[in-house]
C-alpha positions in Angstrom: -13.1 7.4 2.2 -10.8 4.3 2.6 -7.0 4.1 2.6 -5.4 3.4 -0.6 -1.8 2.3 -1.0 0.2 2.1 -4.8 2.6 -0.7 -5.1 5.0 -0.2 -7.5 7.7 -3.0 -8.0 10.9 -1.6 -9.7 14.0 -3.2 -11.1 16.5 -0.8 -13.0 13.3 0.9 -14.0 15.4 4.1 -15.3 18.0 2.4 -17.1 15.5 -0.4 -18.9 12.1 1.7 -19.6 13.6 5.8 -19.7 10.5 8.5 -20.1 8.4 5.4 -19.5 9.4 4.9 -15.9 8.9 8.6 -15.2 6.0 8.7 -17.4 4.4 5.6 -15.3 5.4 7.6 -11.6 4.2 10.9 -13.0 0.5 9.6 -13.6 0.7 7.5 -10.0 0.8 11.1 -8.7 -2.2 12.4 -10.9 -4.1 9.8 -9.5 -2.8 10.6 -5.7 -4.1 14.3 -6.8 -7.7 13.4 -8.3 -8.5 10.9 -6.3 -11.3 11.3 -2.9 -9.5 8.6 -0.8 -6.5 9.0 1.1 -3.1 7.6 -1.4 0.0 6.8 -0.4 2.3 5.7 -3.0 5.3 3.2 -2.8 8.2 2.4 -4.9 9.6 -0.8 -4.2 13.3 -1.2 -5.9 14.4 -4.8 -5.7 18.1 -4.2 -5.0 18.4 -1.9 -8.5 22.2 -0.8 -9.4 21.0 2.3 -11.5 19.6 5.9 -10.1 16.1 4.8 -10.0 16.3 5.6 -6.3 18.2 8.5 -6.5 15.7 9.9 -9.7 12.5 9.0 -7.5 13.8 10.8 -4.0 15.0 14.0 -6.1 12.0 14.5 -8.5 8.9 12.1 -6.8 9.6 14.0 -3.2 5.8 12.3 -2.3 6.5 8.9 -3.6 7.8 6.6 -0.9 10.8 4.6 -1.6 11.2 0.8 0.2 14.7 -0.8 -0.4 15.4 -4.3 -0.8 18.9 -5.7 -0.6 18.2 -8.1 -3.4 15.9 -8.8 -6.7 12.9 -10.9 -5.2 10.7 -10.1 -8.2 7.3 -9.0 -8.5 5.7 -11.2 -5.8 8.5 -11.0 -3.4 8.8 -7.3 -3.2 4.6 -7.7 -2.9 4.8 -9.4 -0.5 7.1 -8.0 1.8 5.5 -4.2 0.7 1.9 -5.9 2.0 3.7 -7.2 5.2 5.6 -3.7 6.1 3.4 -0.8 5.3 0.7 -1.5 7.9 -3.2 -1.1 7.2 -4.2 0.0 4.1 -8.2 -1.2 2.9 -7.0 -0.8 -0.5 -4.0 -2.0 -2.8 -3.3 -0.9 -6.2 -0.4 -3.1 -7.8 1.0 -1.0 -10.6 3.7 -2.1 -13.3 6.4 0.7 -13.3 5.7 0.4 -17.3 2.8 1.1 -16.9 1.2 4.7 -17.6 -2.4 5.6 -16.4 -4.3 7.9 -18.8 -7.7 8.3 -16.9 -7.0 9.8 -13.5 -10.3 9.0 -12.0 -10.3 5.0 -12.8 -9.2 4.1 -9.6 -12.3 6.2 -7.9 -14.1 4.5 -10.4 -13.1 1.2 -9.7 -13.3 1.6 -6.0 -16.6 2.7 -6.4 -17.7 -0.3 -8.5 -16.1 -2.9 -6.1 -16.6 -1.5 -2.4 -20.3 -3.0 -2.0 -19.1 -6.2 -3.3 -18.2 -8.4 0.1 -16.9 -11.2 -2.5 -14.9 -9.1 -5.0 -11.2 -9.2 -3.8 -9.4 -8.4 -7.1 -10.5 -5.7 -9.7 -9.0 -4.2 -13.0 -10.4 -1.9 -15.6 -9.5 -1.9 -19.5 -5.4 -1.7 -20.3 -4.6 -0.5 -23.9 -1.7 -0.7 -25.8 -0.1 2.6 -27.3 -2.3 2.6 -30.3 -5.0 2.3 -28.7 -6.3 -0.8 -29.2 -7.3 -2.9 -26.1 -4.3 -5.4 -24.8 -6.5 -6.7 -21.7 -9.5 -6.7 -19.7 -9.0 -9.5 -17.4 -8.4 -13.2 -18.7 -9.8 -16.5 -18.6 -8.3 -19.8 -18.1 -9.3 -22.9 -19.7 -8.8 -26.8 -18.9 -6.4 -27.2 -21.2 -4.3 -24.6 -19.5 -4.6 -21.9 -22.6 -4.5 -18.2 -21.0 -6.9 -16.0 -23.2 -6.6 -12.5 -22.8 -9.8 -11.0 -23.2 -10.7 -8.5 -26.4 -6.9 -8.0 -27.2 -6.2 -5.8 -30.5 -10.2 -5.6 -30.4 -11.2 -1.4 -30.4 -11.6 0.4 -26.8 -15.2 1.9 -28.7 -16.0 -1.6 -29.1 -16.3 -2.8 -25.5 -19.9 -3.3 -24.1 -20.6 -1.4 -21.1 -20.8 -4.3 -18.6 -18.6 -6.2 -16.2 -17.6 -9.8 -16.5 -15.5 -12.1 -13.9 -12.1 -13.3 -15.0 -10.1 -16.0 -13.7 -7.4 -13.5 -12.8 -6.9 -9.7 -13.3 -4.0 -8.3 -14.6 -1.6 -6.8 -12.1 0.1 -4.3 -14.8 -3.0 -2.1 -12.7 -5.4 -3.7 -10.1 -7.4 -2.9 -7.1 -6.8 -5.2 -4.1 -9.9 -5.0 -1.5 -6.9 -5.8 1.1 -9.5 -5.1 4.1 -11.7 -8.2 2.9 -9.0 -10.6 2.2 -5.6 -10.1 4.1 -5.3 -13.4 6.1 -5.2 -14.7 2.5 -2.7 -12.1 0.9 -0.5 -12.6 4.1 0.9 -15.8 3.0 4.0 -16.6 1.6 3.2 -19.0 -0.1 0.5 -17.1 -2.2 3.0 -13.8 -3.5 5.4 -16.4 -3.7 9.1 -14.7 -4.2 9.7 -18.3 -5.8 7.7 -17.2 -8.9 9.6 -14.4 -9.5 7.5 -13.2 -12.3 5.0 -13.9 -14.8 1.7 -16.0 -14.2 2.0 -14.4 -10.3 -1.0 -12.3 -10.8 -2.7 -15.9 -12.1 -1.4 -17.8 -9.9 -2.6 -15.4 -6.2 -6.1 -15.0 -8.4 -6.5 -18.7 -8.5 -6.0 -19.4 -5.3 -8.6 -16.8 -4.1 -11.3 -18.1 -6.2 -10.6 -21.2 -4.2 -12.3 -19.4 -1.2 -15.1 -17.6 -2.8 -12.9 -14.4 -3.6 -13.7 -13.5 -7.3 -12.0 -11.1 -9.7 -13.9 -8.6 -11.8 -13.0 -6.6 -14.8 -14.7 -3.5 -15.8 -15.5 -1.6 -18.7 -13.2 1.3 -17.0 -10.7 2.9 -19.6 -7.5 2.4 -17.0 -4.2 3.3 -18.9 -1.7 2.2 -21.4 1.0 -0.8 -20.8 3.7 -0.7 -22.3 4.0 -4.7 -21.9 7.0 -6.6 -20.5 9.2 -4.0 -21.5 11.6 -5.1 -18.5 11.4 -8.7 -19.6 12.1 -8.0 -23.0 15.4 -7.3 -21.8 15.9 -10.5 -20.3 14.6 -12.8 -23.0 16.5 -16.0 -21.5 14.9 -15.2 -18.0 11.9 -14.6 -19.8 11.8 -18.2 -21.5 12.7 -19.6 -17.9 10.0 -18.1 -16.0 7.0 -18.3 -18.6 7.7 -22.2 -19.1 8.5 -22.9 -14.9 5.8 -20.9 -13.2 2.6 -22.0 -16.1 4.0 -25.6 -15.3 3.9 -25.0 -11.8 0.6 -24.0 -12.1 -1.1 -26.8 -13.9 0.8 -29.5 -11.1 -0.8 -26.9 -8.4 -4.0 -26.4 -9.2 -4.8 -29.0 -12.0 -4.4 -32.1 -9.7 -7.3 -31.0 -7.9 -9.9 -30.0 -9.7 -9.4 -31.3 -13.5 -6.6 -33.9 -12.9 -8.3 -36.2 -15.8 -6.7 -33.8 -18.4 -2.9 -33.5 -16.7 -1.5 -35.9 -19.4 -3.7 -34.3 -22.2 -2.4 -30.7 -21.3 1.3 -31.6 -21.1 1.1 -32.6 -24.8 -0.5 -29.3 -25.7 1.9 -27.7 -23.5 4.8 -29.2 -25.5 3.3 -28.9 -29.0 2.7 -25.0 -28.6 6.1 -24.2 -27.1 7.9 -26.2 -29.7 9.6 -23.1 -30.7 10.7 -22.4 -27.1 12.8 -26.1 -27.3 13.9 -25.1 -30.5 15.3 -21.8 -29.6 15.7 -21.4 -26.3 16.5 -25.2 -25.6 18.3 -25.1 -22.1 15.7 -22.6 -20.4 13.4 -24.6 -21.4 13.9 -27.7 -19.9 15.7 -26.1 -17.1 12.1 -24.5 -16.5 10.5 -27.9 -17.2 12.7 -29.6 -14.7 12.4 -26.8 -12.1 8.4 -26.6 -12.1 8.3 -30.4 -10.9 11.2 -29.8 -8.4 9.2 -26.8 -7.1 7.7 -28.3 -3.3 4.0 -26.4 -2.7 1.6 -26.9 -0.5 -1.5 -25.1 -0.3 -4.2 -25.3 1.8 -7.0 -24.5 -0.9 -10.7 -23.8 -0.5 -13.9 -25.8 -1.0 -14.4 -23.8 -4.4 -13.3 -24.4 -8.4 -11.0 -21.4 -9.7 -12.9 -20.0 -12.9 -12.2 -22.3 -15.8 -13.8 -23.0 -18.9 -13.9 -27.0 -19.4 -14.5 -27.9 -22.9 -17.1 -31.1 -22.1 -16.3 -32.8 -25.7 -12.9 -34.2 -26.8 -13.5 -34.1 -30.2 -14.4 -30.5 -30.2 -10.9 -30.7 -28.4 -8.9 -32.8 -30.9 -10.4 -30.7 -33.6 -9.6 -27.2 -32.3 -7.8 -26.7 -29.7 -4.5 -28.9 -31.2 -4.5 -27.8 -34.7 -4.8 -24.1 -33.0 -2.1 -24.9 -31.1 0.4 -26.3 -33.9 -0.6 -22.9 -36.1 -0.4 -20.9 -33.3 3.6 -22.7 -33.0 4.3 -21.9 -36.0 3.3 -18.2 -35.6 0.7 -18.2 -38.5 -1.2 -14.8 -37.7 -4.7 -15.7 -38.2 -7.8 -15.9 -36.3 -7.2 -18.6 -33.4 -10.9 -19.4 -34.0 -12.3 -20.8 -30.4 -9.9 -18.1 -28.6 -11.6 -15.7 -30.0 -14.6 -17.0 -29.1 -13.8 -17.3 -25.0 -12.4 -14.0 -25.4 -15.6 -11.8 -26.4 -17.3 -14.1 -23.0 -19.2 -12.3 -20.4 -19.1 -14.3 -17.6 -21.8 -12.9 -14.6 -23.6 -14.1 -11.7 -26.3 -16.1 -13.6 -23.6 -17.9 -15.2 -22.0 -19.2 -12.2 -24.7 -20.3 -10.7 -25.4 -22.0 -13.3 -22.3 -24.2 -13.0 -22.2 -27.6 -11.7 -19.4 -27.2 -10.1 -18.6 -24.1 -8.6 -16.8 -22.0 -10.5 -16.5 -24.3 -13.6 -18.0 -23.1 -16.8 -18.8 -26.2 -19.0 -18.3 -24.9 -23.2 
């Protein structure tokens, strides 16, 4: 049995997500009770101003509560969680809107993973509250387009199998902590700079870099009830999504596909047209930011996993009309999307690559 540790980041949880914060600490517990391995489980409240740590210490007597003085966002309050609660072989990172409905997933997982010396990161199958799937793991491609894979598609639908993804989604995920900690130990990596969104992309990428992959499974997990904190903040929210993707294109991109940088800023623009239109000044504030933003990464001899669409035209004539419709929030199929998104990606397939972990479409 290994030692398992649930992170929980918390802002204002109470006030912002109600029966959902309770609901979300209520089924940590369940898990703490099913589970084989040895759980301790930790609330970490970036400087809240409602009860959330009054709430947790009167009714969640087992849940551990660490303060921070300030909000340093999901990453931050990672990584100073990782750096204070001492050895652990496994981490679960857990969004607190986020409500697990099978209690023996992170057995499962564990299970699935523990044999697996180059499997770092791990996530099963996140649903929405109607049951249709919102994630299992995403891929990236060159022209910096995050596709969540089999979103809105049926949980009866999804092939008993694992794929790698370029990243895992950290609304759950298991965190082999015992293979890679000189890694997660880094500031630079949870970055408190990030704040939020594209964190969970952004550690992931960097791992593949050094031969640590991340796998999702065909492991009914929980339902998330998604950015429910964010959607409170939708100014912050334009800010962040605009800065850290940006950030990660300068970071990453200039290594490995640094031929396409001038092509993916155009896309970039084109499909966040509406984010200039409406939400002008956070925007460009988050344009201007992400190339003020100093980073430097010492990164491995490996390729993160990214599809690279070899043909240009096949570019020109999908990817940037998709992009315009997809502007103009035309709800149809997104066509080549769709198409990365039903992917299995396995061993075969990256050995196959010519560049390790590149998968030419």
């Amino acid at each position: 049995m290994g030692r398992v540790a649930i992170l929980i980041p918390n802002y204002n949880g109470f006030q912002i997500l109600k029966m959902v914060f309770l609901q979300s600490l209520e089924s940590a517990l369940k898990i703490k009770t099913f589970s084989k391995h040895a759980i301790d489980i930790y609330l970490i409240d970036n400087g809240s101003s409602d009860n959330s740590i009054d709430i947790v210490r009167n009714k969640f007597a087992e849940i551990k509560v660490i303060e921070l003085r300030k909000n340093y966002g999901f990453a931050g309050a990672l990584y100073k969680a990782i750096k204070s609660i001492g050895v652990y072989d496994y981490v679960v990172i857990m969004n607190n809107d986020y409500v697990v409905i099978n209690e023996e997933a992170l057995d499962q997982l564990i299970k699935s993973i523990k044999n697996k010396a180059n499997i770092c990161v791990a996530q099963g199958i996140n649903i929405y509250p109607n049951n249709l799937i919102e994630d299992c793991g995403f891929f990236y491609n060159s022209f910096l387009s995050v596709i969540p894979r089999w979103r809105n598609i049926r949980y009866s639908e999804y092939p008993e199998k694992p794929s790698y993804v370029t990243y895992a989604s950290f609304a759950f995920a298991l965190l082999k902590l015992k293979r890679c900690p000189p890694l997660l130990h880094r500031k630079w990596i949870l970055d408190p700079k990030f704040f939020g969104y594209y964190d969970d992309a952004d550690i992931q990428l960097y791992l593949w870099t050094y031969g640590f992959k991340s796998l999702a499974l065909p492991i009914l997990v929980g339902i998330h009830y998604e950015s429910e904190t964010f959607k409170r903040m939708s100014i912050l929210r334009s800010y962040l999504s605009t800065r850290n993707m940006v950030i990660i294109l300068n970071t990453y991109w200039r290594y490995y596909l640094s031929s396409y940088r001038a092509v993916l800023m155009i896309r970039h623009f084109i499909s966040n047209l509406y984010k200039a239109v409406l939400n002008r000044t956070e925007y460009f504030r988050g344009l201007y930011d992400s190339f003020h933003m100093k980073r430097k990464l010492i990164l491995g001899p490996y390729y993160p996993l990214i599809f690279v669409v070899k043909s240009m035209k096949r570019y020109f004539k999908e990817f940037m009309p998709d992009a315009i419709r997809w502007n103009l929030i035309i709800n149809r199929n997104r066509g080549i999307y769709e198409e990365f998104s039903r992917k299995f990606v396995q061993d075969n397939d990256l050995k196959l690559s010519t560049y390790p972990y590149l998968i030419v479409v």
